[in-house]
C-alpha positions, 0 to 999 in steps of 0.5 A: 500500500502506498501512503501519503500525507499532504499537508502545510507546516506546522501542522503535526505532519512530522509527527503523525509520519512517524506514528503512522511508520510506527504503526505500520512497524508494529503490523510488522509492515515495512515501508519505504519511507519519503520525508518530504522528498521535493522539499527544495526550500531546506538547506539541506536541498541536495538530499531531495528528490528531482524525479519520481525514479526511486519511488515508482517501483516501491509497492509499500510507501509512506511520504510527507510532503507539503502543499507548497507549489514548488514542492514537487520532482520538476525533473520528472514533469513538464509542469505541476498539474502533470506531478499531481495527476500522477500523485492521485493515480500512485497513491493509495491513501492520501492523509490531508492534515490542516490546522484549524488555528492559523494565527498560531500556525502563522507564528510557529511557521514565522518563528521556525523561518527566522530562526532557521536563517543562519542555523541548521534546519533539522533539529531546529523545527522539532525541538521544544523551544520558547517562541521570541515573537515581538511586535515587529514581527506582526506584518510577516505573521500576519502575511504568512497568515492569509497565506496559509488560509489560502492553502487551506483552499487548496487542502480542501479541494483535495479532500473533497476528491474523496480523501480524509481531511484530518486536524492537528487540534483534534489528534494532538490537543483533543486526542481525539479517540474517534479521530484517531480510531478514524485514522487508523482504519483508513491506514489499516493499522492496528491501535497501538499504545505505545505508538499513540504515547510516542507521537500523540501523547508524549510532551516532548512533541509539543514544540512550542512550550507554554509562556507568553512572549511580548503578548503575543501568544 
């Protein structure tokens, strides 16, 4: 089976990747793992994936990756309606991931880029961590904010070809029983506690920690 999960930052993609691997490894299920394959923007670039080749012939796959329209194997396609064409037709089961908060989206997406800058990106975005906002910072998270609500658009039109469309509040804040229970059967995995306590449950997967800086949290 062929798993996928699109979705835009900050919006527990990274951890619900890895619950699902985690899942599927306790099915004893193997997969080719993806993580965010065409994600070009990162500093670490030259590690993505240009074309399709390395995943065509994989029959047991689970990807990430984001809505973000220049996030995508350009090599392998004349043109990003050809990327998704193929994406619908490949996959078996697409996992849209929104975020219902986008004010808090904005500031965690804002925050995670200015920070980024001059650092190494990978253990920055995953790391608990107090946000520094102030408020020369409001006109970009105000900006990143329509965007986002923008992107929203677009996730919609995906799910409404058919596909679930799952929020970051319901699985990680709620814990959502439902939801989850949701999520699972259309991955075809099994409940799995430690699973659940490892990416859902834990604190340690709450990137932003609790304190209020400069009011604007």
């Amino acid at each position: 089976m062929r798993i996928a999960i699109i979705c835009n930052g900050r919006s527990g993609s990274t951890s619900l990747y890895n619950y699902i691997n985690c899942s599927l490894l306790n099915n004893d299920k193997k997969y080719k793992l993806f993580f965010e394959p065409f994600n070009f923007v990162n500093i670490d670039r030259n590690d993505k994936l240009k074309t399709i080749n390395s995943i065509i012939n994989e029959k047991n796959v689970l990807l990430k990756t984001f809505i973000d329209r220049n996030n995508y194997p350009y090599e392998s396609f004349d043109n990003i309606e050809q990327y998704w064409n193929w994406f619908y037709s490949f996959f078996d089961k697409i996992i849209v991931l929104e975020r219902k908060n986008k004010r808090l989206q904005a500031e965690s997406l804002f925050y995670h880029i200015k920070i980024s800058k001059n650092r190494t990106i990978s253990p920055l975005w995953h790391t608990p961590k107090y946000y520094d906002l102030d408020m020369l910072d409001e006109e970009h998270i105000v900006k990143l904010k329509k965007h986002l609500e923008e992107e929203s658009f677009i996730l919609k039109s995906i799910s409404d070809r058919g596909y679930p469309l799952f929020y970051y509040e319901d699985i990680f804040l709620d814990k959502n029983e439902e939801v989850i229970k949701s999520l699972n059967q259309y991955c075809e995995i099994d409940y799995n506690q430690k699973c659940i306590d490892d990416w859902i449950n834990s604190p340690y997967r709450k990137v932003r920690l609790d304190k209020k800086i400069s009011g604007l949290i």
